[in-house]
C-alpha positions as CSV (number, residue, x, y, z in Angstrom):
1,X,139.9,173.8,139.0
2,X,139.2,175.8,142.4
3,X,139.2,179.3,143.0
4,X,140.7,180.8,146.0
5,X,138.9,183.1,147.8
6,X,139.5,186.3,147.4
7,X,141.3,187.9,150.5
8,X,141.0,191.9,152.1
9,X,143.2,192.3,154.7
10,X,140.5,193.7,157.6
11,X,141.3,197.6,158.0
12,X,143.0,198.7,161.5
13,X,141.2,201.7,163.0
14,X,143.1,204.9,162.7
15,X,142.0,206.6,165.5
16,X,143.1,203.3,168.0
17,X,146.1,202.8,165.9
18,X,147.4,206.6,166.2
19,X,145.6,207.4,169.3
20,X,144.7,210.6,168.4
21,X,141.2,212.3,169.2
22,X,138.3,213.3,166.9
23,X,137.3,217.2,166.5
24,X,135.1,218.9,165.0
25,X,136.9,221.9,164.7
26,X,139.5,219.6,162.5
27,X,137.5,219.9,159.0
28,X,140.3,218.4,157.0
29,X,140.2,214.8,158.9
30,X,136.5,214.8,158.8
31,X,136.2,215.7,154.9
32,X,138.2,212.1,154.9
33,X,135.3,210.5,156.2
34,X,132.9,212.2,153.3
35,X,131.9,210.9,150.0
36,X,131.7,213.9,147.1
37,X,127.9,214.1,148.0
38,X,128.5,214.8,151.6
39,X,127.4,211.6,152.5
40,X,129.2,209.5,156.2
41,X,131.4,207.1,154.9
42,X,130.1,203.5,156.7
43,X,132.1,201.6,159.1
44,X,133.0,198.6,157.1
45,X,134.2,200.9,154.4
46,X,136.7,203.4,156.8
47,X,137.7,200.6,158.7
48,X,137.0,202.2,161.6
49,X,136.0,200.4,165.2
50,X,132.4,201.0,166.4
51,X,133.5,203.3,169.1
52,X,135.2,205.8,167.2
53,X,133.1,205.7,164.1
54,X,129.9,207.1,166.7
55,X,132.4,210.0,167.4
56,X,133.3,210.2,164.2
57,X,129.7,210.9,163.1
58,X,128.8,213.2,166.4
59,X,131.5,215.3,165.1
60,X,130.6,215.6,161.9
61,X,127.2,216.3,162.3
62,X,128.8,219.0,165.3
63,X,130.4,220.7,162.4
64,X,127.8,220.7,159.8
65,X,125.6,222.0,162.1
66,X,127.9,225.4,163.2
67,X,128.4,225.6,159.1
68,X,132.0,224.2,158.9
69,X,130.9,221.3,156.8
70,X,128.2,221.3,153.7
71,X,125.5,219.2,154.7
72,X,125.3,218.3,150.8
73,X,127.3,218.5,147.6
74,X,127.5,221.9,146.5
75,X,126.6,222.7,142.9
């Protein structure tokens, strides 16, 4: 008996899709892109394209730097 392959539907990039820019003043969109560790959520997880996931993480690291966002988990 075959198995059929299991199929994921290929994520759309929300920033293409919604055309709306990345800030790193907006905290609350970039937590999104966090794990609980403070860890950048990858690419091929998000589903974000190549060009906006490199803003993506420019921004975040923008904010952590000017203390908006933790650079780690907090304890």
């Amino acid at each position: 008996m075959e198995r059929g392959r299991l199929f994921q539907r290929r994520r759309v990039c929300r920033f293409c899709q919604e055309s709306m820019p990345i800030d790193f003043k907006d905290v609350g969109l970039l937590r999104n892109f966090l794990t609980e560790r403070g860890r950048i959520v990858p690419r091929r997880i998000s589903g974000n394209c190549m060009r906006h996931q490199r803003e993506l993480t420019i921004a975040i690291k923008r904010a952590r730097t000017i203390a908006m966002l933790a650079f780690s988990e907090e304890h």
